[in-house]
C-alpha positions in Angstrom: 7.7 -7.4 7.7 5.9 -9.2 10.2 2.5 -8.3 11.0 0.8 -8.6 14.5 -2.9 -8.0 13.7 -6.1 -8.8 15.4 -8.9 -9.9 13.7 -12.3 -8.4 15.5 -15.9 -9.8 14.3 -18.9 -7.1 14.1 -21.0 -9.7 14.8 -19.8 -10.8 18.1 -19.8 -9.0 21.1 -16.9 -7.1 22.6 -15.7 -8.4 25.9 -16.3 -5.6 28.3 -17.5 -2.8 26.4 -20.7 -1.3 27.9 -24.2 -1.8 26.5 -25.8 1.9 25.6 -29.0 2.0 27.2 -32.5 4.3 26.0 -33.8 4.4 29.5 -34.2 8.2 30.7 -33.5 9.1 34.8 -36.5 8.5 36.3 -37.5 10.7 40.0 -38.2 8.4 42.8 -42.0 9.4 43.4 -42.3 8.0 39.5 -40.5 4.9 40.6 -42.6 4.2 43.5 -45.7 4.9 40.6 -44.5 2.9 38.2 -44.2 -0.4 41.4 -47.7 0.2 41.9 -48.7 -0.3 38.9 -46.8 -3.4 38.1 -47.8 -4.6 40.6 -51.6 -4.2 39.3 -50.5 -5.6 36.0 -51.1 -9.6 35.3 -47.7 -11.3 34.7 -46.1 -11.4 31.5 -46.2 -15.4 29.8 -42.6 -16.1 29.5 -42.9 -16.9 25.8 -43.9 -13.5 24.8 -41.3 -11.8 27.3 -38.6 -13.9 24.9 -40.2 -12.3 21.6 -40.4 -9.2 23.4 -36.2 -9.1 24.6 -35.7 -10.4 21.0 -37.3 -7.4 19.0 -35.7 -4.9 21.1 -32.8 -2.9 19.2 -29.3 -3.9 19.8 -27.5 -0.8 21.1 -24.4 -2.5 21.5 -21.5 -0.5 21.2 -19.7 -1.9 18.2 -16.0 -0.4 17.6 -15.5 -2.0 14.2 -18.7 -1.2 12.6 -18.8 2.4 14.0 -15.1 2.9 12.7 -16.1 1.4 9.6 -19.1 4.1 8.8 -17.1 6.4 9.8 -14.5 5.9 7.1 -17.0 4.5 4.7 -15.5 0.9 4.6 -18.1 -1.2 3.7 -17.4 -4.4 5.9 -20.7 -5.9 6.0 -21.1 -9.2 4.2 -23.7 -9.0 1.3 -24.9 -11.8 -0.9 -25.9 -10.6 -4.9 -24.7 -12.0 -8.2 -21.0 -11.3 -7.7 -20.9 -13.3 -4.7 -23.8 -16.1 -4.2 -22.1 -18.8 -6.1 -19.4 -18.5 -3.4 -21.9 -20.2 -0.8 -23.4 -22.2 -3.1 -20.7 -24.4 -4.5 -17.5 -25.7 -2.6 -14.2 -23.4 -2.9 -11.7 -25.3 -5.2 -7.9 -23.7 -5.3 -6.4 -24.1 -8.6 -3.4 -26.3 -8.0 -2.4 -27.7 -11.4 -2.3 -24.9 -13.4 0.4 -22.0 -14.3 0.1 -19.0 -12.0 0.8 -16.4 -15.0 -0.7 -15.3 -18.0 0.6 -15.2 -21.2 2.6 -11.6 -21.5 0.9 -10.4 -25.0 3.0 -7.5 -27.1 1.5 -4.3 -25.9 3.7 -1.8 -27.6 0.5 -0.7 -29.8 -1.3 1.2 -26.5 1.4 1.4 -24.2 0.4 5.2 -23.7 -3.1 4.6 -23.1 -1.9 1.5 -20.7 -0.2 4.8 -18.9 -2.7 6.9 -18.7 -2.5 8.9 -21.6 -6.3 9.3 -21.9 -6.7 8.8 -18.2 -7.3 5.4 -18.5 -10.9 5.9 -20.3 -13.1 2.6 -21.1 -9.9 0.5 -19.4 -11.2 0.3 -15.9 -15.0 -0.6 -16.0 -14.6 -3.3 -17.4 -11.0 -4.3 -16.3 -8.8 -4.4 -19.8 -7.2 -7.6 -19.7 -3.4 -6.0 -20.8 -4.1 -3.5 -18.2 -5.0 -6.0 -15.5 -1.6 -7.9 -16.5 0.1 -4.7 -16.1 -1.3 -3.9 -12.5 -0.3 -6.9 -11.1 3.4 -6.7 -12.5 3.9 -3.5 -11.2 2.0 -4.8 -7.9 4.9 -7.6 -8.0 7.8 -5.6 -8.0 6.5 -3.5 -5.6 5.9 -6.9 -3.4 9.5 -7.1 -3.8 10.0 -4.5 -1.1 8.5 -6.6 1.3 9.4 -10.0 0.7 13.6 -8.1 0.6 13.4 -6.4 3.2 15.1 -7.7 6.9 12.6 -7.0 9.7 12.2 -9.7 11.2 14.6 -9.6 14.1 15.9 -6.3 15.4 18.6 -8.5 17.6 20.0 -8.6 13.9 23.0 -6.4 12.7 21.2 -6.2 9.4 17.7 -5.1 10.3 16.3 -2.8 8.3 18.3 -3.5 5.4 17.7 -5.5 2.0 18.2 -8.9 2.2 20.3 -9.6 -1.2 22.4 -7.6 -3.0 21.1 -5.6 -6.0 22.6 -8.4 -8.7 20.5 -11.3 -7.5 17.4 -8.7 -5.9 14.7 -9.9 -8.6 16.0 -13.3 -8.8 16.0 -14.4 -5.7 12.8 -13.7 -5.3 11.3 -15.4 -8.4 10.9 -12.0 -10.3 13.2 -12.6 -13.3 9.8 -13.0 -15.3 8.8 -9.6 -15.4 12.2 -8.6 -17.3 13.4 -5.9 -15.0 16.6 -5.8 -13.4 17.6 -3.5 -10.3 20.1 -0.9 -10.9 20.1 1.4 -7.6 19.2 0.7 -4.0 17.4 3.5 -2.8 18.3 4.4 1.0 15.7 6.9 3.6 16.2 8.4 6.8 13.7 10.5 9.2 14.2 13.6 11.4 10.8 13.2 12.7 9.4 10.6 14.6 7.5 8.1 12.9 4.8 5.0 13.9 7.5 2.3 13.4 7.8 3.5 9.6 11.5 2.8 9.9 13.3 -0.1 11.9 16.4 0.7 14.1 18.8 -2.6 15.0 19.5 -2.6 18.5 22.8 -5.0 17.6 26.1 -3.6 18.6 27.5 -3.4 15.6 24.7 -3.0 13.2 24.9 -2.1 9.6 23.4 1.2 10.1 21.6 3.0 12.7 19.9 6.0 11.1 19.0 4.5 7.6 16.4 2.0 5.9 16.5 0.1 3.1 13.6 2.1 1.1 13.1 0.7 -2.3 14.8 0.4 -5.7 15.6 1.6 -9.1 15.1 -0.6 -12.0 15.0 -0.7 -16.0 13.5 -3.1 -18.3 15.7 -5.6 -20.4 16.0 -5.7 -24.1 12.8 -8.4 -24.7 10.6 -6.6 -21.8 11.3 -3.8 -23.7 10.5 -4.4 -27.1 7.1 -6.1 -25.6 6.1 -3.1 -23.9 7.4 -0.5 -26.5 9.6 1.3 -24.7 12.5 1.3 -22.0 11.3 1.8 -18.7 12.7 3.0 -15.4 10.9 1.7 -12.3 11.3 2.8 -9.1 9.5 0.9 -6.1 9.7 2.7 -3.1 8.7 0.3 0.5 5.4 0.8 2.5 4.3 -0.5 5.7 2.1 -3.4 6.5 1.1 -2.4 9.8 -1.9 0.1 9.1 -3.3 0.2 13.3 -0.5 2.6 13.8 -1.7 4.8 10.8 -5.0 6.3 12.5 -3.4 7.5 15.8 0.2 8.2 14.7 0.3 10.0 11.4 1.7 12.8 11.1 -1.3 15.7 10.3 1.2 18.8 9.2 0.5 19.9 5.7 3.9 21.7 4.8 4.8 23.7 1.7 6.2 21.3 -0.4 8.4 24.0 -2.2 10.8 26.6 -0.8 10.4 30.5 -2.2 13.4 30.3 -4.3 11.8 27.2 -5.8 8.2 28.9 -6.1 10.2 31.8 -8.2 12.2 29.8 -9.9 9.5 27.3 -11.4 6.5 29.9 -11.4 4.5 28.1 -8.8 3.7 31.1 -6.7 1.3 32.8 -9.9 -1.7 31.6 -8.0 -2.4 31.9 -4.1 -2.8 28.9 -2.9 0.5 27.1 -1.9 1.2 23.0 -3.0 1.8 21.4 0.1 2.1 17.7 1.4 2.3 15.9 4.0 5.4 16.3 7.4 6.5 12.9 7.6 6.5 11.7 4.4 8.4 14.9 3.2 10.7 14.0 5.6 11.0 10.7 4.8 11.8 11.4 1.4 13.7 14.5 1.9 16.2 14.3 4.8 19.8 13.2 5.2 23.2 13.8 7.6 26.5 14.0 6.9 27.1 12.2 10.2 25.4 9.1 8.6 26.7 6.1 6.5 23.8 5.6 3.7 22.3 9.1 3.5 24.6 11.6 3.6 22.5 12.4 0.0 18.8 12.4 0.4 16.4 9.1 -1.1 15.0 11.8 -3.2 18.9 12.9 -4.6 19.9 9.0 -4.7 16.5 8.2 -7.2 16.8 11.6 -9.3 20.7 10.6 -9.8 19.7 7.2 -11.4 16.9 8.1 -13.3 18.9 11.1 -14.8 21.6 8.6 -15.5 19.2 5.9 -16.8 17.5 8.6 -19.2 20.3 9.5 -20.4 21.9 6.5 -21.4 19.0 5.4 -23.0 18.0 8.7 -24.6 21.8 8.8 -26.1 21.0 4.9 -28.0 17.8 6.6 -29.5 15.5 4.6 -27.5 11.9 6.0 -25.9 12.6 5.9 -22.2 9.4 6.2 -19.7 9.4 6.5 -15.9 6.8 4.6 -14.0 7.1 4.7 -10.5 5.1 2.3 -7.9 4.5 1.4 -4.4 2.2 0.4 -1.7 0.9 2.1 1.7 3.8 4.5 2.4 5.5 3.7 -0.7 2.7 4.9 -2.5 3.0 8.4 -0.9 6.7 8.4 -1.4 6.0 7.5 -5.2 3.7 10.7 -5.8 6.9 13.0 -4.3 9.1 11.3 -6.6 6.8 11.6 -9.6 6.8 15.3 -8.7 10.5 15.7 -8.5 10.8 13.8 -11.6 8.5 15.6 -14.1 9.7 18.9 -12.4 13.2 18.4 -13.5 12.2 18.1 -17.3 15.3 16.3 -17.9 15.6 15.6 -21.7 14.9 12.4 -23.2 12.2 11.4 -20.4 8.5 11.0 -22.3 6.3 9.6 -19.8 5.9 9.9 -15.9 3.2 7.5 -14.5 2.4 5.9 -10.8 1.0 2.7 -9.7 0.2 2.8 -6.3 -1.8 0.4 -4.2 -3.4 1.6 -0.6 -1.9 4.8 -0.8 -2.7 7.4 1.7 -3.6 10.9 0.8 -0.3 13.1 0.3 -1.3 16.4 -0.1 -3.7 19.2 -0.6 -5.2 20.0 -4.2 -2.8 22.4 -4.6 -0.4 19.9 -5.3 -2.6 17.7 -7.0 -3.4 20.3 -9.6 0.6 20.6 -9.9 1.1 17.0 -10.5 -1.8 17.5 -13.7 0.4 20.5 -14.9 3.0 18.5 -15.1 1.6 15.8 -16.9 2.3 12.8 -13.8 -0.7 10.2 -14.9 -1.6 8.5 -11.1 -3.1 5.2 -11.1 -4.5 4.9 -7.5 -5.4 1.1 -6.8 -7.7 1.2 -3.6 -9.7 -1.7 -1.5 -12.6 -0.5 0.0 -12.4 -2.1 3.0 -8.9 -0.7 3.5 -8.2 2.3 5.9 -5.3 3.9 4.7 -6.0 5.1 2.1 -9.0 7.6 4.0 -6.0 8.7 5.9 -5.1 11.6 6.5 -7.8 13.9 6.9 -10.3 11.4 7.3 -12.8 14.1 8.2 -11.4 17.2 6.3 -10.7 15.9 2.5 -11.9 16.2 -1.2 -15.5 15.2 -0.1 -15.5 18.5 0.8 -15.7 19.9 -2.4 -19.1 19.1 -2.6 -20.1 21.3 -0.2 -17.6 24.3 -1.3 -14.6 24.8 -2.9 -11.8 23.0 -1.9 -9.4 24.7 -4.1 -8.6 28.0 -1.7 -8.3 25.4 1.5 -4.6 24.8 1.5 -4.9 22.9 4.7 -7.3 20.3 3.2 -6.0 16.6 1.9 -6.9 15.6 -1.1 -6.0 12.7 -3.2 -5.0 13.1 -7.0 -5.1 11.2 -10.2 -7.6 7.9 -10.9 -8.7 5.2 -8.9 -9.4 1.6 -9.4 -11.5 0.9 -6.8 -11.6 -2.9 -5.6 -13.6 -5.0 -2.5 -13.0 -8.0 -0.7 -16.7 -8.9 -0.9 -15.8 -9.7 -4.5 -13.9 -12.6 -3.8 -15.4 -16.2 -2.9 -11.7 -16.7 -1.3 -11.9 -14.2 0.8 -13.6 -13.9 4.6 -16.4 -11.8 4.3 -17.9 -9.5 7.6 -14.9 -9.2 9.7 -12.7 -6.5 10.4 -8.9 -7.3 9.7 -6.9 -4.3 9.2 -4.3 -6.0 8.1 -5.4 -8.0 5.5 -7.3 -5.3 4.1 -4.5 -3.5 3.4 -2.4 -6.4 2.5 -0.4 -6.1 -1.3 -1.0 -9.5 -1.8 -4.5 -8.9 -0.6 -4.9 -6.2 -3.6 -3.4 -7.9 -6.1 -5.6 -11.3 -5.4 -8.2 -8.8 -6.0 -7.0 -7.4 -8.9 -6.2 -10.7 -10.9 -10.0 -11.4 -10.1 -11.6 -8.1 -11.2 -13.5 -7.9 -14.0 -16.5 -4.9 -13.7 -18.1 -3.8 -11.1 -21.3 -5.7 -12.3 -20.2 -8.8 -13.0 -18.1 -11.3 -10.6 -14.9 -12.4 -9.6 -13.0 -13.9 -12.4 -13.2 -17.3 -12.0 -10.1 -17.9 -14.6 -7.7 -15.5 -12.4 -4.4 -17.4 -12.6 -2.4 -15.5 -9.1 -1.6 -18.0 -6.4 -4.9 -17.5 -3.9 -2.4 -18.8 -1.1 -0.3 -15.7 -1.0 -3.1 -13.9 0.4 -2.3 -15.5 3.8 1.7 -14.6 3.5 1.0 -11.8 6.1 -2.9 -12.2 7.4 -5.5 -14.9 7.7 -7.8 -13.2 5.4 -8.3 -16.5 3.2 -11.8 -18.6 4.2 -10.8 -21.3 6.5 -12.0 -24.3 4.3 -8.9 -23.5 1.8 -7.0 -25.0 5.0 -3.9 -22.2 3.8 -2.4 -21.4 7.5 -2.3 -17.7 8.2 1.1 -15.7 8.8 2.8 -18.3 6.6 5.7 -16.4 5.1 9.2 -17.1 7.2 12.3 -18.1 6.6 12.8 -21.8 7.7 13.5 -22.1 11.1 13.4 -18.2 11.4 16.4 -17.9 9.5 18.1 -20.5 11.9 20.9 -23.2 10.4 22.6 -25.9 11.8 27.1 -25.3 11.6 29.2 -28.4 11.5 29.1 -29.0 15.1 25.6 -29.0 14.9 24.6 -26.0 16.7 21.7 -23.6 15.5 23.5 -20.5 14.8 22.0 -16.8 12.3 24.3 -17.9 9.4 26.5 -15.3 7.6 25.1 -13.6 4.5 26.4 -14.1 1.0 29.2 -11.9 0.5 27.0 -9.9 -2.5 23.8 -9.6 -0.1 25.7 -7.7 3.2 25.4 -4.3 2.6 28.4 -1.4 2.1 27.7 2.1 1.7 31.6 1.9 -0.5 29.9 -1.0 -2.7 26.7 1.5 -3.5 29.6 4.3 -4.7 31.7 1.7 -6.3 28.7 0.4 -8.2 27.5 4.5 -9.2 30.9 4.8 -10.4 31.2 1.6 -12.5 28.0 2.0 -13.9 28.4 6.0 -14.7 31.7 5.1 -16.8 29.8 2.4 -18.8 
């Protein structure tokens, strides 16, 4: 998706905006006192007026910086031990060596990997097999992204996936992690939403009510003897545009639950109700018979192909986990899914987990506690400079519950499970000061920091193996003296080819990668009989 983001400076003054002045109103007979006396006063040598403008406090009204203390971001640049050799010694860019490490057999703690002990002594410092983990997960959550057609809404294809479901992870030089896509996974709104989904305005466009939303995956037979068990993954698409998330979120807490689900699944024993967020409910929730791709909900499309993936895997004897991941909105879709999925206790399923990087908060601690009952472990992966994830309820959250319970407040956010805090002023690669929303909340941006993380006390890892280019695929957060061009990610010539008479003309897609709602049914049903 392509990003249009401004990069403002805290240190630099902002155009037009008006300098806040101490001075108190004075009354006209204190004026004319006040000349008088000036004028009794020897002049001022100009070299102490200078010292004099120079120690006066800068009252400057600074958007950026007050934005930032507001939501706690921490963009100021600060030099201690993590981050001194960065301006000591010359940035060099590994360009010689593998971009991977060697995948070790973690079959012996793949529970505790998950969250089994909520992630105790794995974090702080950064275990090694977990880090690996992360950043796969981070990957195919990239996936999303890099697959999905945004680029032009002149096409007849935007908002759609870009290949077809056979060649998904392979075309985009993923058939290392060992997963292979089984379901696409399709959403629609009936609320309106800060350019969450993308409409085509062609003529005859694929669809005009649905977005491509994520995918259903499963591990192959050496992935899953490595990780010691077969897993389901589900990576539901975020957004990259985080501006729009401030102004233009939805604030409506709804119950997440209707009665005859309370009653039926004992939720109602307490008073206060579990409820989430309006728009990503909706997102997750609605459908229309009237439509092509979601006359079923995204939320009845996943649950079908897990429960069929479970089963079929259950049935061989084999231990079958669900780990579900996502970024920005995808995060938030991955929490509702994780719900839905534990909920539904369906037989043969051991192990519900999420990965979620720059996730925003979902919903109130009502649902939180629900998602402990049910035993959901919830890996939160979050930058500190990032904003997102302090929205919603940027004012009204769990810092509350410092001050009183939260617990009885069904109308406050509050974000659930662990977090793996990370910071940009970690990195020697990174710019340092600045205030770039997008890059902040960048996947690639997280898992460069990631793949560097060691402790909190000690500094980035200068052995991280993840291309430090693919920071800049959708920002110009890399330090300029890597010479890596900002924004670089397009297709060549925007998609544009050359046809034999040597005119530039949008080429046809493979016949495998144009989308069908009739090959998505023909594919359930093919699959289902095997």
């Amino acid at each position: 998706m392509a990003v249009a983001a401004a990069v403002l400076h805290t240190s630099q003054p902002h155009g037009d905006l008006p300098h806040i002045s101490s001075a108190q109103p004075h009354s006209r007979s204190h004026g004319h006192r006040q000349q008088a006396l000036a004028c009794l006063q020897p002049p001022i040598p100009t070299e102490i007026r200078r010292q004099r403008q120079q120690q006066k406090p800068n009252l400057t009204l600074n958007v950026p910086s007050a934005f930032s203390h507001i939501l706690h971001l921490n963009l100021g640049a600060h030099h201690d031990r993590r981050t001194a050799s960065a301006d000591t010694h010359p940035l060099q860019r590994p360009k010689s060596t593998p971009t991977s490490s060697p995948k070790e057999d973690i079959s012996s703690m793949w529970r505790e990997l998950h969250g089994s002990r909520d992630w105790a002594g794995l974090l702080d410092p950064l275990h090694p097999w977990f880090r690996r983990e992360v950043v796969k997960y981070g990957e195919l959550a990239q996936a999303t992204y890099d697959a999905f057609d945004a680029d032009d809404r002149s096409s007849r294809y935007c908002g759609s996936c870009r290949f077809g479901r056979s060649r998904l992870l392979r075309q985009l030089g993923l058939a290392h992690t060992g997963y292979e896509a089984t379901k696409y996974v399709y959403a629609m709104s009936h609320v309106e939403l800060p350019r969450w989904l993308e409409r085509s305005l062609h003529a005859e466009t694929w669809s005009r009510d649905s977005n491509w939303m994520g995918y259903v995956a499963v591990s192959g037979d050496e992935e899953t003897h490595r990780i010691g068990r077969r897993d389901i993954l589900v990576a539901w698409r975020g957004t990259v545009t985080p501006a729009e998330w401030f102004e233009d979120v939805q604030r409506r807490l709804e119950p997440l639950h209707s009665h005859n689900e309370e009653h039926h699944h004992h939720y109602n024993h307490r008073n206060d109700v579990a409820k989430v967020e309006h728009g990503f409910h909706s997102i997750y929730t609605s459908r229309s018979e009237s439509t092509r791709y979601n006359k079923t909900s995204a939320s009845e499309q996943v649950m079908e192909e897990i429960r069929r993936l479970v089963k079929f895997y259950s049935d061989r004897g084999e231990e079958v986990s669900l780990t579900i991941t996502g970024h920005s909105l995808g995060g938030a879709l991955a929490l509702l899914n994780a719900h839905d999925a534990a909920a539904a206790a369906i037989p043969g399923l051991s192990h519900v987990s999420v990965v979620s990087f720059g996730a925003p908060r979902v919903g109130n601690a009502a649902f939180g506690r629900e998602l402990d009952e049910l035993g959901v472990k919830v890996l939160r992966v979050v930058n500190k400079q990032d904003m997102v994830p302090h929205l919603p309820g940027a004012l009204f959250n769990e810092e509350l519950g410092r001050f009183l319970p939260v617990e009885g407040l069904d109308w406050v956010y509050t974000h659930a499970g662990v977090e793996l805090e990370v910071d940009v002023r970690a990195s020697p690669y990174l710019k340092h000061g600045g205030f770039d929303l997008a890059g902040f909340h960048s996947l690639e941006t997280y898992m460069h920091l990631v793949d560097g993380f060691l402790s909190r006390a000690v500094g980035f890892r200068r052995e991280a193996r993840r291309d430090v280019a693919l920071v800049n695929k959708a920002c110009g957060l890399l330090r300029e003296e890597l010479s890596i061009p900002a924004f670089w990610y397009q297709a060549a010539n925007k998609g544009l080819v050359r046809n034999a008479y040597g005119r530039w003309v949008v080429p046809e897609r493979h016949p495998e990668d144009v989308p069908s709602p009739y090959g998505e049914m023909a594919a359930s049903l093919l699959l289902s009989a095997n």
